[in-house]
N, C-alpha and C positions, 0 to 999 in steps of 0.2 A: 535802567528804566528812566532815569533822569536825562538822560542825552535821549534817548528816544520820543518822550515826550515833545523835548524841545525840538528834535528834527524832523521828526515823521506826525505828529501829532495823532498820536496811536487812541484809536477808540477804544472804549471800553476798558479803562484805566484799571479798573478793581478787577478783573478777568484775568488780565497781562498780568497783575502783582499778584495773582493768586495763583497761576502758573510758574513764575518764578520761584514762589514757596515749593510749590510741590517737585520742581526739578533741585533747587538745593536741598530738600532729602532725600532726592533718588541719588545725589550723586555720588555720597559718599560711599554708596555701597556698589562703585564701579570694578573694583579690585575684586570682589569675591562675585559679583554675576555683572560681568563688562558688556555679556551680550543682550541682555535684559535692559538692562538700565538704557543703553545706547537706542534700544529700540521704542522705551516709555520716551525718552526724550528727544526722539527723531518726530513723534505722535507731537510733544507737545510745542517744539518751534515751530510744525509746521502751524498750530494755533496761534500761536505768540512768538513773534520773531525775539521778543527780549530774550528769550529761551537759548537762543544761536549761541553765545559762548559757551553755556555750560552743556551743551549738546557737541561743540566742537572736543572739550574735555575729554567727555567723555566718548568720542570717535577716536581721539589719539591713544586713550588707554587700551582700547579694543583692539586698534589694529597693533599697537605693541608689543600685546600680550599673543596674536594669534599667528601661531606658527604657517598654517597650511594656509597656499596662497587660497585657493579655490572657495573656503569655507569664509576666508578673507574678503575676497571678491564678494561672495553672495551677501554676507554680512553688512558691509558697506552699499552694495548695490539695496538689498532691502529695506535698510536708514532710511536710504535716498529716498525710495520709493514713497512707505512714508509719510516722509517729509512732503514731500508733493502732494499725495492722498487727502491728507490734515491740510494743507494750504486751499485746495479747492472745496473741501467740504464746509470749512469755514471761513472762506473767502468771504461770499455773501455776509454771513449776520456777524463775525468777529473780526472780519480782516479787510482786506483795502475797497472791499464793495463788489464784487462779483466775480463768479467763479475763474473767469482769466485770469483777471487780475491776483487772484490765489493761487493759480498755479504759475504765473511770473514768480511771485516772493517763493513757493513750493521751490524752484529752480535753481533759484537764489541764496536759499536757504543751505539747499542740499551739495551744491557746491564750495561755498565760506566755510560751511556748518559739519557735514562731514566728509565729502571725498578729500577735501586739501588738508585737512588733519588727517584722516586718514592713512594719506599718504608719506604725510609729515613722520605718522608712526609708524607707518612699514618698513621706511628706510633706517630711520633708527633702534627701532626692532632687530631688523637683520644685520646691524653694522654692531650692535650687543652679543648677538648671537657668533658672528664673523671671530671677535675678539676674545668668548669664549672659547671657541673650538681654536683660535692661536694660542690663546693661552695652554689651553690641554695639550694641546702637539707639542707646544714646546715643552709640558712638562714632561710628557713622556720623553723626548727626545734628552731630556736632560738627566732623564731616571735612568737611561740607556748607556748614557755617558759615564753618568756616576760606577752604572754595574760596571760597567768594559773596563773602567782604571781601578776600580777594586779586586776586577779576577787579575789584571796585570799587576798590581800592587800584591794580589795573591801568590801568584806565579812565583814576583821576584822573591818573596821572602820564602818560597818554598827550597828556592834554589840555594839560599843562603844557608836556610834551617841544616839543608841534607850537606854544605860543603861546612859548616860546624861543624858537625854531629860527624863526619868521617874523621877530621884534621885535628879540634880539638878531645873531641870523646876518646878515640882511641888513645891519645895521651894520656887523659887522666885514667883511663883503664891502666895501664902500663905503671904510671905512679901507684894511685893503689895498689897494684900485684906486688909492687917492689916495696910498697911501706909493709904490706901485711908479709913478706919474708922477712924484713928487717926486724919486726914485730917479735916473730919467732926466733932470730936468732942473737938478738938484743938478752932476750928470757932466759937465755943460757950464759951467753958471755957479759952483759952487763947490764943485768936488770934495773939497776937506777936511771937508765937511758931508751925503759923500754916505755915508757909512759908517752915520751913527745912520739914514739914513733907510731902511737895511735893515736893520739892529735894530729899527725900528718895521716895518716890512711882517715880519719873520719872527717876532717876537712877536705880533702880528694872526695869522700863520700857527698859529702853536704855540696860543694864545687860540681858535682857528675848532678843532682838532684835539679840545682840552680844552671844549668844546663840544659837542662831537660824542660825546665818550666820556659825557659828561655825561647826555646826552640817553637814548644809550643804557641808562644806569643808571634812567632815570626810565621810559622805555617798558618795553612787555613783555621777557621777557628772553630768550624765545622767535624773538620778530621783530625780533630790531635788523636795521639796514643795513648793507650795504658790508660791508669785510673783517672787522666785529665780529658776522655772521650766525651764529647757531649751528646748525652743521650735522653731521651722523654724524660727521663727522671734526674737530670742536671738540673742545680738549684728549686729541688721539690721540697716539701718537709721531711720527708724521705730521705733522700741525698744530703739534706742539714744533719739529721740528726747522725748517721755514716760518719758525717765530719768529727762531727761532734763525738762520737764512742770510737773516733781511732784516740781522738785525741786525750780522750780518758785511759784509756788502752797504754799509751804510753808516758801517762803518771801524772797526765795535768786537771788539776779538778775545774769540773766547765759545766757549766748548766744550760739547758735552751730554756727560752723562751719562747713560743708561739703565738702569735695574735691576728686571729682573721682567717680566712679561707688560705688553701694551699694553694702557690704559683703555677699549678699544671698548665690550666690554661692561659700562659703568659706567652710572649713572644719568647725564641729559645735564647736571643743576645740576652734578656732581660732577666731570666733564670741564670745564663752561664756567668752575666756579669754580677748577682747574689752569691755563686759560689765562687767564684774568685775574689768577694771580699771576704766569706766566713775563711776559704782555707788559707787566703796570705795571712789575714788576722792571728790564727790560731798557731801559722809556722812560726810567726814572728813571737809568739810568745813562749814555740819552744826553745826557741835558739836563746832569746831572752830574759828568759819569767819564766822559769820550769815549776817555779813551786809556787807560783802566783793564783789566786783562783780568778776564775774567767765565765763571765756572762755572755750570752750569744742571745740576743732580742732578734728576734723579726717580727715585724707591725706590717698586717696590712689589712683592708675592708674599714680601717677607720678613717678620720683625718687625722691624716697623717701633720705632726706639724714640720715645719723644714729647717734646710740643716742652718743657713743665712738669717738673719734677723730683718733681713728685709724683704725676703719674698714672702707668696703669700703660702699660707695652709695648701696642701694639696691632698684631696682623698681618692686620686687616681694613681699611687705610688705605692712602692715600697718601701720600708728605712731597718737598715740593718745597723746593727750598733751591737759591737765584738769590745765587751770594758773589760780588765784584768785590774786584781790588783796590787796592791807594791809586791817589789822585790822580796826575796830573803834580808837582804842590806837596809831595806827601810822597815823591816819587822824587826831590827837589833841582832837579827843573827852574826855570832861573830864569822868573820870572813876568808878564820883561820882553819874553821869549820867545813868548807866547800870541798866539794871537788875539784882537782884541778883542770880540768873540763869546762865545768862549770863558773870557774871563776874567770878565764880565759873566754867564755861564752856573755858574761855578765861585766866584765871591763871592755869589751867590744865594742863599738858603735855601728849602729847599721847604716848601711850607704843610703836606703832611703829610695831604692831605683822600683824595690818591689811594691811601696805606696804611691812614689809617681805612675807607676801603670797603671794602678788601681783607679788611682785621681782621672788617669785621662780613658781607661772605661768608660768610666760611670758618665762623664761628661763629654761623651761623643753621644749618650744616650741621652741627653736632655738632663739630666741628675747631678748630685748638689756632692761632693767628699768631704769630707775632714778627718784628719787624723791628729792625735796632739798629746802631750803628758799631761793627767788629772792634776789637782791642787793635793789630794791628798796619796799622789808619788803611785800611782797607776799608768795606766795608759788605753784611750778609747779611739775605736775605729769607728767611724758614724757616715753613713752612707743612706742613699735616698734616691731610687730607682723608679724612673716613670713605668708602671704597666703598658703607656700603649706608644710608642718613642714616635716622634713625630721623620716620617719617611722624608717628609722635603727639606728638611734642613742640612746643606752639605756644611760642613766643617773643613777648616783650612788650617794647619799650626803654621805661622813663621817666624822667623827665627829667634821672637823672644819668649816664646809659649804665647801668644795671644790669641786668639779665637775669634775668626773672620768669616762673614756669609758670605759665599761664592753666588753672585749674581746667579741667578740665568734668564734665559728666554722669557719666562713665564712672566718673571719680574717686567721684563722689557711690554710686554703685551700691557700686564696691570696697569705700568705706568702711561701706556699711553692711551688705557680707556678711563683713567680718573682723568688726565690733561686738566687745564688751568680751570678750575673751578668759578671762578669770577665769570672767565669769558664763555663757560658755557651757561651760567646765569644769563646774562647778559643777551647772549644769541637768542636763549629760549623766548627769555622777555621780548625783545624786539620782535619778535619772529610771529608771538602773541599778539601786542600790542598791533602790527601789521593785515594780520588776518582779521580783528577788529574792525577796523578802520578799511580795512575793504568791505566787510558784512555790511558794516555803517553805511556806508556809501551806495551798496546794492540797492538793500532797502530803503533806500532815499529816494531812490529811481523810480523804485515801483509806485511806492507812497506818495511822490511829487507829478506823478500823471494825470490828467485832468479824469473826473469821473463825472456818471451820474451826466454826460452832455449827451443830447441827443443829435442823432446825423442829420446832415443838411438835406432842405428839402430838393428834389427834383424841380426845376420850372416847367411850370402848366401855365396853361390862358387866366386870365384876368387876377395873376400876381400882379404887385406894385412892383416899382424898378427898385423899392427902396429891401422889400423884401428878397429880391436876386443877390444874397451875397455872396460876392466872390466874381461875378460876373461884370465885364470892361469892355470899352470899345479897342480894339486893336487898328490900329492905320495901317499896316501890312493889310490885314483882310481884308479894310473895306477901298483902299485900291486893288484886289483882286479880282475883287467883286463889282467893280463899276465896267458897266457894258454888258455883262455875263450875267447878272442876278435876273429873276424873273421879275414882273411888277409887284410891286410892293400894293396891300389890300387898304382900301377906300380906309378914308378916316385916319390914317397913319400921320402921328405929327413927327417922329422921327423914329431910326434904326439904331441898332447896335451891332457889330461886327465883335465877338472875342476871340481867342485864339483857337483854333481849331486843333483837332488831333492830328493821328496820323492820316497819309494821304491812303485813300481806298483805292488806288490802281497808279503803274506808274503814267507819268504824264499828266496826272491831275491833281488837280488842289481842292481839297474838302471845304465848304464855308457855312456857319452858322451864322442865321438874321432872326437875329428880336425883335420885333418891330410894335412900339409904343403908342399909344393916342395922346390925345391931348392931357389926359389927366394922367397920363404915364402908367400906366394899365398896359399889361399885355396882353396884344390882340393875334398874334402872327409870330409861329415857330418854323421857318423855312431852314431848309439843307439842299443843298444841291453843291457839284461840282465846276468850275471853271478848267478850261487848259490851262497848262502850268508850260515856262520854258523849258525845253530839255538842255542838259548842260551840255554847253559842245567847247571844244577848245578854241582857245582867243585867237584865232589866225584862220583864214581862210585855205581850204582843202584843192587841188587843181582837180 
């Protein structure tokens, strides 16, 4: 308003600043009706040019946001319209002084104000849109990728599973058969030697078991066998509590705990990877902790809090936490007491290979492990399962367990529609500032036009010569004219010859005579023609 004042010296000061108010609150409601707004404030620059930038605003949101070119076009083309409409209607009483003159600025307006933003936002529009639909292709293409190396990654560990299972299983078949004859025949000829030899058949046994789960880890994880199938009802409250009354079944006291709606409706990784920490939990304390008692907690529907002390609360998970507690040995029992089984079971150390599984489940699935010995001589397994596992994260192990995002495409796209943030400030600004400083200039043009003059008169008889402006004697004419003019009328104190137009035929030369009296009063408006030279070339012809 200030630069316009100063440059256009814009009428009707409190009109213009009162149009200004009323487009800075239309504008912020460009985003929820862009078509509306654009069209209140196409009406009001066409009344008040001060209006143009926040009219240009609001042309680049609109066309931004609108996908279909056609509705696009009408859209823009109807601003324009208008804008021009509002310039001639208040050309005369609010704008540059008559209705032309209103529809120059209308013109003016519609062009700075909305086609070249407009346009500004159509191409950035569809260059938005362009980098979305890269981005999706690639993500698919990358979600494609991932499936094809995990059914190979399937494949190969199927082949491995079945060349185990033939090479080593029949072995341990063959041992067991031989420990349980030797068993029997230990019984008869030396029963103090018959004890190890079912310690060798029930480690063959536990060996064939640990084999088995083995296998399964390496096959699909969709198709295992036998009781590790995963089916609708793998890691249900159902399928827990199964776990749970085998494992009272064979002599361990264990309680569930439940909290929150049942897993059914869970993803089935997310269910399979709940029972693969309740059952590793519960084997490891029979092999270890047979006479331990054992808690089985599942929490879920609340917030959950997490297993890290540093992340945050999360109420879209699961946490399962399998506590036991001490041994016989940390309850005083003597250890003279045991079985020898059992005490060979409890001087044991476990390798530790069936918690690292566990550990890298759960955190392929987004979820947090711990496992670890209590302060007061137990042992808890605490695990914390996202319900809804985020699909785009691939996962990479190398070779020191570290846990790396594998690029892909999508990334590639993201990064290159944020690009340097400065320089697209920057671009925008200028680009702004630009389109400004053209509007500026337009409306200067129209506004810096002479108005309000009236056209010059015609000459008629008894004008003054002072009143003929514009009108000169030419020396061309009035040598044209000398010989050829007709008599000049009684009373003439002198003529005037100006430049004539075009010639009316060829071969001749058109001549105007003004002819003055003494008080230089016009008395005589004469026209006629003289012969003209025809051009002929500078050498004479035989």
């Amino acid at each position: 308003m200030a630069v316009a004042e100063r440059l256009w010296h814009l009428p009707h000061a409190v009109f213009q600043l009162s149009m200004v108010a009323v487009a800075t609150v239309a504008f912020p409601w460009r985003r929820r009706r862009p078509e509306a707004v654009l069209l209140v404030l196409a009406v009001l620059a066409g009344a008040a040019p001060v209006v143009g930038p926040v009219t240009a605003g609001a042309a680049y949101a609109a066309a931004l946001g609108t996908v279909r070119p056609r509705h696009r076009v009408r859209l823009l083309g109807g601003a324009s319209l208008l804008v021009m409409a509002a310039g001639i209607a208040t050309g005369p009483s609010h704008g540059p002084g008559s209705a032309v003159y209103g529809l120059e600025l209308g013109v003016v307006l519609a062009v700075t104000a909305v086609v070249v933003p407009g346009l500004i936002g159509t191409v950035y529009g569809q260059q938005t849109r362009l980098l979305r639909a890269l981005r999706e292709r690639g993500d698919a293409a990358e979600r494609a990728r991932r499936s094809a190396d995990s059914e190979a990654r399937t494949h190969e560990r199927s082949r491995i599973a079945a060349e185990m299972h033939d090479l080593v299983g029949h072995r341990l078949s063959l041992i067991s058969l031989h420990a349980g004859g030797l068993e029997l025949a230990l019984d008869r000829a030396a029963p103090e030697l018959r004890e190890e030899a079912v310690v060798v058949r029930r480690t063959t046994r536990d060996a064939m078991r640990e084999l088995r789960q083995a296998l399964g880890v390496l096959g699909p994880l969709g198709r295992d066998a036998g009781r590790d199938a995963l089916t609708d009802a793998t890691g249900t409250r159902a399928d827990i509590e199964a776990l749970v009354a085998e494992s009272r079944d064979g002599g361990i006291s264990v309680r569930l705990e439940w909290s929150g709606p049942d897993l059914d409706a869970c993803p089935a990784r997310v269910r399979r990877a709940v029972h693969r920490v309740v059952r590793e939990a519960l084997t490891n304390v029979h092999r270890y902790a047979t006479a331990a008692h054992v808690t089985v907690r599942v929490e879920r529907g609340e917030r959950v809090e997490p297993v890290g002390q540093d992340e945050p609360a999360d109420d879209r998970a699961v946490r399962v936490t399998v506590r036991n507690g001490p041994s016989p040995a940390a309850d005083g029992t003597p250890p003279e007491t045991w079985t020898s089984s059992e005490a060979r079971k409890s001087s044991a150390s476990g390798t530790g290979r069936g918690l690292t599984g566990l550990r890298e489940r759960v955190e392929l699935l987004g979820g947090a492990f711990e496992a670890g010995p209590l302060a007061s001589g137990g042992f808890q397994v605490l695990a914390t399962v996202p319900t809804e596992p985020d699909d785009d994260v691939a996962w990479r192990r190398s070779g020191d367990g570290a846990e790396a995002v594998t690029p892909t495409a999508a990334d590639d796209a993201a990064a290159l529609s944020r690009g340097p943030r400065t320089a697209r400030v920057l671009t925008f600004g200028l680009g702004a500032v630009a389109l400004w400083v053209l509007m500026a200039l337009a409306i200067a043009l129209v506004y810096g036009q002479p108005r309000h003059l009236a056209p010059p008169q015609r000459p008629r008889l008894g004008m003054s010569y002072q009143e003929l402006k514009g009108v000169y004697d030419s020396a061309a004419e009035r040598a044209a004219a000398t010989g050829h003019e007709p008599p000049r009328p009684s009373g003439t104190a002198g003529c005037v010859y100006p430049p004539a137009g075009r010639d009316p035929r060829p071969g001749e030369f058109a001549v105007t005579r003004y002819c003055f009296d003494v008080s230089r009063r016009l008395i005589s408006i004469d026209r006629f023609t003289v012969p003209s030279v025809r051009d002929t070339a500078p050498w004479e012809t035989p």
